[in-house]
N, C-alpha and C positions, 0 to 999 in steps of 0.2 A: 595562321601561325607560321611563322617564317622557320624555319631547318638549315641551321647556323654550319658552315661547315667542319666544325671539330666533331657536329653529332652526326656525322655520315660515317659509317662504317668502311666500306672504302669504294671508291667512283666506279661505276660500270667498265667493263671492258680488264679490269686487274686481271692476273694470272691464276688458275685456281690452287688457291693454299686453304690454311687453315682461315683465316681471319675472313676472304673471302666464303668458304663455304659455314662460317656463321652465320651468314645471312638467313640460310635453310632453317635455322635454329631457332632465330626470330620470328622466321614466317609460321613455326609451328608453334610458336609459344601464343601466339596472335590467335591459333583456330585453340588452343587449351582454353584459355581464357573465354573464348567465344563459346566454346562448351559448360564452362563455369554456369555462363551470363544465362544462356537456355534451360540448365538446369535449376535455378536459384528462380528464373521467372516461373517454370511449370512448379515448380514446389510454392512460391509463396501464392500461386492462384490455385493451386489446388489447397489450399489452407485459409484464404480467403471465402473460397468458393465452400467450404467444409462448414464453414464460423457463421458463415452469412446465408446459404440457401442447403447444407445439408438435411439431410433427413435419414435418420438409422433406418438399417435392411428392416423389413417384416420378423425377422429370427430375431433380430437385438433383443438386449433384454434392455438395453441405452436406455434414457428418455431423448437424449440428443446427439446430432452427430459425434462430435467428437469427444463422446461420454465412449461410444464404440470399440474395447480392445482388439479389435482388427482393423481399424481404422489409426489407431493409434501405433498399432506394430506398423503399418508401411510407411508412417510419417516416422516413426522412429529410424524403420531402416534407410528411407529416403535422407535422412540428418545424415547420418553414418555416410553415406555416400557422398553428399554433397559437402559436409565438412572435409572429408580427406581429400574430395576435387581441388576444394581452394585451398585447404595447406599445403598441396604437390604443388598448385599451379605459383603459389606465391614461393616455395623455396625455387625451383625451377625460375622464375622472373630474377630472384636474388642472385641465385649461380650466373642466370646470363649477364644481370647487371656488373657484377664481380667481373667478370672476361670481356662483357664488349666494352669498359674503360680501357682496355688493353689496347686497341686498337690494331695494329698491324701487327702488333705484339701479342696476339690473339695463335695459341700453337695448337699441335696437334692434340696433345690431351685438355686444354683447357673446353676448346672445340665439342671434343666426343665427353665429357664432363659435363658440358652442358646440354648436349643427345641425350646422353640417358636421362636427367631427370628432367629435362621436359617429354622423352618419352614415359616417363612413368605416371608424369601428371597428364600425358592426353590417353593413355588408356584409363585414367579412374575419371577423369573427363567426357569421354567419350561413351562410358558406360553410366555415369552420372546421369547425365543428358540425354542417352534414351530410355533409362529407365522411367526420371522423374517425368519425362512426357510420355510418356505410356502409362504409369501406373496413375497418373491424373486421372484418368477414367475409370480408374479400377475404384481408388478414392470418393469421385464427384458423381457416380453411376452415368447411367444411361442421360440423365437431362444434361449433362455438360457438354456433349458432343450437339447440342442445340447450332448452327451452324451460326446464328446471329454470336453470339459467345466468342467464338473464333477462338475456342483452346486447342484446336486440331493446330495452329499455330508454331503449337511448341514441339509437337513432332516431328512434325513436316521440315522446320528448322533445322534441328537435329537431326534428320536422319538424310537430308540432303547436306550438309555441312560433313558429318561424319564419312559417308560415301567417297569423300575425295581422296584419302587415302585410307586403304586397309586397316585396323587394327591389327587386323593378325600381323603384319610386318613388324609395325610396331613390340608388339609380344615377341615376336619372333629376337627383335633385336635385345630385347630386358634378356632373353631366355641366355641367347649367346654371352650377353654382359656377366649376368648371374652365374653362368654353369663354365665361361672359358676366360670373362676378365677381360672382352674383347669391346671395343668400341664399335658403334654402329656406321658402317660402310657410308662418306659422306654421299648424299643426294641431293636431289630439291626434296625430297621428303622426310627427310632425317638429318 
């Protein structure tokens, strides 16, 4: 696919401003997304996995897995998480669409406008994604970690993905938005 030059944001080597430290904005809207995609794959394999070889605990009173209301509360709360992943991640995509038309005409609060709510959608992302690949095995018990399976996959994923920057910065940064109104310090990570 060819990258026509109106959709470049702006050429390497520019001065750093706002339109330039948009860039950062992008690159983290990219790991958002990327946390979505981990999260949305460990949930529909651990509901797969539930539908197709579950078997309720020995205490069930179930006949079948996903008769189970404990099995059913972590798919429930698991929804709850992953729906709010991908509505943050898609308003945060819209904000950034909204500003990076702007092009050089990209300022300083449209900038930090679009920091925060993609910070807001990589920490319910980020939490999303290692939840749903963790509680995969809490769901699919002990035979899902069979290594042929390769659902340790989605953790592994996630939790070297997520490692590249902090969360807590990110918190850190909502915390200051929230409590002083303050936009997030530009970086390569924000």
């Amino acid at each position: 696919m060819e990258v026509l030059e109106r959709e470049v944001l702006l050429p390497p080597g520019f001065a750093w401003s706002p339109p330039a430290q948009f860039r950062a904005c992008l690159a983290q809207l990219v790991l958002v997304n990327l946390y979505v995609g981990i999260a949305e794959g460990a949930f529909e394999e651990a509901k797969r996995f539930t539908l197709e070889h579950g078997r309720p605990w020995l205490a069930s009173d179930a006949a079948q897995a996903q008769d189970d209301p404990y099995l059913q509360r972590h798919f429930g709360e698991l929804w709850v998480k992953l729906r709010s992943a991908q509505v943050l991640a898609d308003i945060a995509g819209d904000i950034a669409q909204r500003h990076f038309v702007k092009r050089t005409a990209i300022s300083a609060e449209n900038r930090g406008e679009a920091a925060i709510a993609i910070a807001e959608a990589k920490v319910v992302a980020h939490q999303a994604a290692l939840d749903a690949s963790s509680r995969l095995f809490d769901i699919a018990g002990a035979r899902a970690t069979a290594r042929p399976l390769g659902l340790d996959r989605f953790w592994r994923n996630a939790r070297t993905h997520t490692l590249h920057d902090p969360v807590d910065y990110k918190i850190r940064d909502l915390g200051r938005w929230a409590l002083l109104d303050q936009y997030p310090v530009p970086t390569s990570y924000s």
